[in-house]
N, C-alpha and C positions, 0 to 999 in steps of 0.2 A: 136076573142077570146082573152081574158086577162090571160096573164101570170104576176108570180110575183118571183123576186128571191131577194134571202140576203146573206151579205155574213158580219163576223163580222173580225175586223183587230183591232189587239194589237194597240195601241196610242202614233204610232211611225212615226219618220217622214221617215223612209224609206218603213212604208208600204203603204203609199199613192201612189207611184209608183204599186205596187201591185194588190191595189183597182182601180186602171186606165189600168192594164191588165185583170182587173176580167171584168170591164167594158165594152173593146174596144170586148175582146172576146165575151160577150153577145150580142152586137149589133151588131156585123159583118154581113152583110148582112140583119139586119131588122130595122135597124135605122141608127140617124146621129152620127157615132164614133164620129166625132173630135168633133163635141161639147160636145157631153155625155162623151170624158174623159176630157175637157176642164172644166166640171161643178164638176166634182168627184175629180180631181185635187183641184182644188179652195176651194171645201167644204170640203175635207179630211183634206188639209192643216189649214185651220179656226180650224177643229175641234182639230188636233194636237196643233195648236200653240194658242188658244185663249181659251182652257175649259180644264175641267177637264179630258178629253179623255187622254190627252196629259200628265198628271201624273203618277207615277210609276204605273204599274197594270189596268191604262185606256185602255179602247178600243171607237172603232167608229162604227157604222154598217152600211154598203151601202143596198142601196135597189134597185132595178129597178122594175118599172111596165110596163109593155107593154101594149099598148091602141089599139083601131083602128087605131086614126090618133096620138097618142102622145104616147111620151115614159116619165114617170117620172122617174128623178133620187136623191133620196135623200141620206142625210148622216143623223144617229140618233150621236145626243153625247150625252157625259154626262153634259152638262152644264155647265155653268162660269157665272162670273158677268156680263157682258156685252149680249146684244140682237144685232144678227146681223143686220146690216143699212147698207143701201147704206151710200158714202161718197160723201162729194160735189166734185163736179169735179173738183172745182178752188183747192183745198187742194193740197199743198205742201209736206205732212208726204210722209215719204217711208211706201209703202203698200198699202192695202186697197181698193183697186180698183178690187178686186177680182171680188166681187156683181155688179159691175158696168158692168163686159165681160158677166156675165151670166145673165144679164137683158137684155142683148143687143143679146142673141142668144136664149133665150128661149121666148116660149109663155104666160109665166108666170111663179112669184115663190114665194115662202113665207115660212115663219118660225111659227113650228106649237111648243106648250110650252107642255112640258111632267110632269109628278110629278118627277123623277129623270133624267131630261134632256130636250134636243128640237132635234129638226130636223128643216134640209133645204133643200126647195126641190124645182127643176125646170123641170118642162116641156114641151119638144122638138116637134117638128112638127117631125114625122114620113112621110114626102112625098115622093115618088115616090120608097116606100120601096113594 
């Protein structure tokens, strides 16, 4: 059976902490926490610190879908210049490697383009839940 939840956080960087207790709480016992706050983490913080979310009056929405074998976890924002990428590995910049931990723990994920904004979203193997 598919469930679906949201939750929207002001476009701050202390409410990423926040959106990773809304998280770990919803998956306790029917998915994998540490990745699903590991992913909510990484994308709340992109969404703060690289778009529009992140200006006075922005917000971010997290979303969780529950699957049979997969949990999606996205973040919606409001958009920026920039499309999120992975970064080459060899790269020196401080940062950026966010996308890189949640390629490496989900079963997939991608960036969907909105008319006022996008989303990033990755989805988790739910085994042995």
């Amino acid at each position: 059976m598919r469930s679906k939840w949201c939750r929207a956080f002001p476009g701050l960087a202390e409410e990423v902490a926040r959106a990773r207790h809304f998280v770990a709480a919803l998956l306790s016992g029917h998915g994998p926490v540490d990745d699903a706050v590991l992913v909510v983490s990484e994308l709340a913080t992109n969404a703060v610190r690289h778009t529009l979310s992140g200006a006075v009056g922005g917000w971010f929405l997290v979303v969780i879908d529950f699957g049979d074998d997969i949990v999606r976890i996205e973040v919606v924002d409001q958009g920026g210049e920039h499309v999120p990428h992975l970064r080459d590995a060899g790269t020196h910049e401080e940062g950026g490697r966010g996308l890189q931990m949640i390629a490496a723990c989900a079963k997939d994920w991608g960036v969907k383009t909105w008319p006022e904004g996008r989303s990033v979203w990755a989805d988790l193997a739910r085994e042995g839940v």
